[in-house]
C-alpha positions as CSV (number, residue, x, y, z in Angstrom):
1,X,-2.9,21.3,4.9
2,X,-4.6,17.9,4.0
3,X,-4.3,15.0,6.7
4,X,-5.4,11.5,5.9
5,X,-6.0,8.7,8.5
6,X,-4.6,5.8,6.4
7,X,-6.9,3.2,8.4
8,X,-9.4,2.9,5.6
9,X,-6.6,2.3,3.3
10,X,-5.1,-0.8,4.6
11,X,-8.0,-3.1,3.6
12,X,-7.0,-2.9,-0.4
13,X,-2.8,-3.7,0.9
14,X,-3.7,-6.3,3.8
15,X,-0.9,-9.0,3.5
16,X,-1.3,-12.1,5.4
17,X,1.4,-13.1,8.4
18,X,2.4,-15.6,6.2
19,X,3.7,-14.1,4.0
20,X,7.6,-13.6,3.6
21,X,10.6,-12.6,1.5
22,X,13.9,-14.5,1.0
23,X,16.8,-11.9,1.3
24,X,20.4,-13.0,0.2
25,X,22.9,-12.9,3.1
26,X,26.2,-14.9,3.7
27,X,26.3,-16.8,4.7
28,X,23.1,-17.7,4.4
29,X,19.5,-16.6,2.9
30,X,17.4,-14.7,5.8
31,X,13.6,-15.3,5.4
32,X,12.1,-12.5,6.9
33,X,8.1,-11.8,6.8
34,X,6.6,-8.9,5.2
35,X,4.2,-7.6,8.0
36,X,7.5,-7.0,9.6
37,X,8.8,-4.3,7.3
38,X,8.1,-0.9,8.2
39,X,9.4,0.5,4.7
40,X,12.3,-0.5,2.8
41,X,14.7,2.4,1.3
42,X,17.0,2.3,-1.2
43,X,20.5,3.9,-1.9
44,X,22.1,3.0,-5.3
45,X,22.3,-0.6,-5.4
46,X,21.4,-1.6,-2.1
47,X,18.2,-1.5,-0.1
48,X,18.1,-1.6,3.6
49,X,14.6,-3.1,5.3
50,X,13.8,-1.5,8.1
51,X,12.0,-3.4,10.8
52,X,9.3,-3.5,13.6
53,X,11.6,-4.4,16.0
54,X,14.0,-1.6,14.9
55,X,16.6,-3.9,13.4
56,X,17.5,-3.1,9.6
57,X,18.9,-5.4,6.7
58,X,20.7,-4.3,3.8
59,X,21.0,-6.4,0.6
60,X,22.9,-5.6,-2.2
61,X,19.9,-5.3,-4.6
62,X,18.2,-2.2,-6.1
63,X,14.7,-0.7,-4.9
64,X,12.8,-2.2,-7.8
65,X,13.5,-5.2,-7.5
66,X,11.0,-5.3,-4.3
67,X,8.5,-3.1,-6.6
68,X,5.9,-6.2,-6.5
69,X,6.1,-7.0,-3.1
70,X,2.2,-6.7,-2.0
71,X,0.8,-4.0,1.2
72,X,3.9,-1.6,0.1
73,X,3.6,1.7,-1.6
74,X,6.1,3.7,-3.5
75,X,6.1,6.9,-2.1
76,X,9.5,8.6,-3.3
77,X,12.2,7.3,-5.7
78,X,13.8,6.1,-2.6
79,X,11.9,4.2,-0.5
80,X,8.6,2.1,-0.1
81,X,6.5,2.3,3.1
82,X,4.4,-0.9,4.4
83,X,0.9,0.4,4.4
84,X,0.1,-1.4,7.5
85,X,1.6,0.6,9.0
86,X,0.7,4.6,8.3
87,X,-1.0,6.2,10.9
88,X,-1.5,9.2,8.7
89,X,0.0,11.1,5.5
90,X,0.3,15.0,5.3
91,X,0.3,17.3,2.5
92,X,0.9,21.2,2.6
93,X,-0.6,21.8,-0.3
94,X,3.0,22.7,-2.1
95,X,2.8,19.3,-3.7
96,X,4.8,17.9,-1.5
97,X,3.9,15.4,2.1
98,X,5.0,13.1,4.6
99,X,4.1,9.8,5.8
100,X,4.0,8.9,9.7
101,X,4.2,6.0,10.8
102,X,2.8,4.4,13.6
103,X,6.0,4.0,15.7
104,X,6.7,8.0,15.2
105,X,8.6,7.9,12.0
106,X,7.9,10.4,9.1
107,X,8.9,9.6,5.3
108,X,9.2,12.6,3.0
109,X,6.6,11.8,-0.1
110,X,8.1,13.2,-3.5
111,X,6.4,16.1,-5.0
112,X,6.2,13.5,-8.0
113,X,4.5,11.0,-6.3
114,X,2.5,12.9,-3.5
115,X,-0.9,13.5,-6.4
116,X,-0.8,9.6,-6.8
117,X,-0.3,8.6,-2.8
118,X,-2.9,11.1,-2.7
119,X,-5.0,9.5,-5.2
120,X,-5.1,5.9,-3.8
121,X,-5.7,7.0,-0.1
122,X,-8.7,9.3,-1.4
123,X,-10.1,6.1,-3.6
124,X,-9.4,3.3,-0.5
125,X,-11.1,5.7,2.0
126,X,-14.2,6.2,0.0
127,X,-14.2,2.6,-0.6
128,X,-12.9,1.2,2.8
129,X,-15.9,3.5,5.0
């Protein structure tokens, strides 16, 4: 089993507090800020934020259509995880992983992604220490 403190990785995915995201609502457009998201998963055309405060918002948009938004990562065809946020990722060495987060929760990592998660932790760490 590999284990990988994802510290060192958040220096390449910092986002400022600033920073923030316009999501359509009705009746109105929420603003909310992206060092709030935890991760952000997707289900057929709509997307559901999930946040640090445990609230969630679902907007009727696909999951790429956030595929820009900077500090996330893509890692599953579902859902995008806030790096800020990883207190470690996991693999058992059957090409597949999961991703805890620092309130406790755990997001499977695709078999298909798990080599290239793998890839930029193992890149940030050796360039973040």
């Amino acid at each position: 089993m590999i284990n990988y403190n994802a510290a060192a990785l958040r220096h390449s995915f910092d986002q400022t507090d600033d920073q923030a995201i316009w999501l359509p609502g009705h009746p109105h457009k929420q603003r909310i800020k992206l060092s709030e998201v935890l991760y952000i998963a997707g289900f057929g055309n709509y997307v559901t934020f999930h946040l640090v405060d445990r609230t969630t918002i679902v907007v009727a948009y696909t999951l790429s259509s956030y595929a820009s938004l900077p500090g996330f990562l893509r890692i599953h065809k579902s859902s995008f995880v806030n790096i800020r946020y990883v207190a470690s990722i996991r693999s058992n060495g059957r090409n597949d992983g999961r991703a805890l987060l620092n309130n406790g929760v755990e997001l499977s990592i695709s078999r298909r992604r798990i080599e290239d998660v793998m890839t930029t932790i193992r890149s940030d760490v050796a360039i973040g220490t």
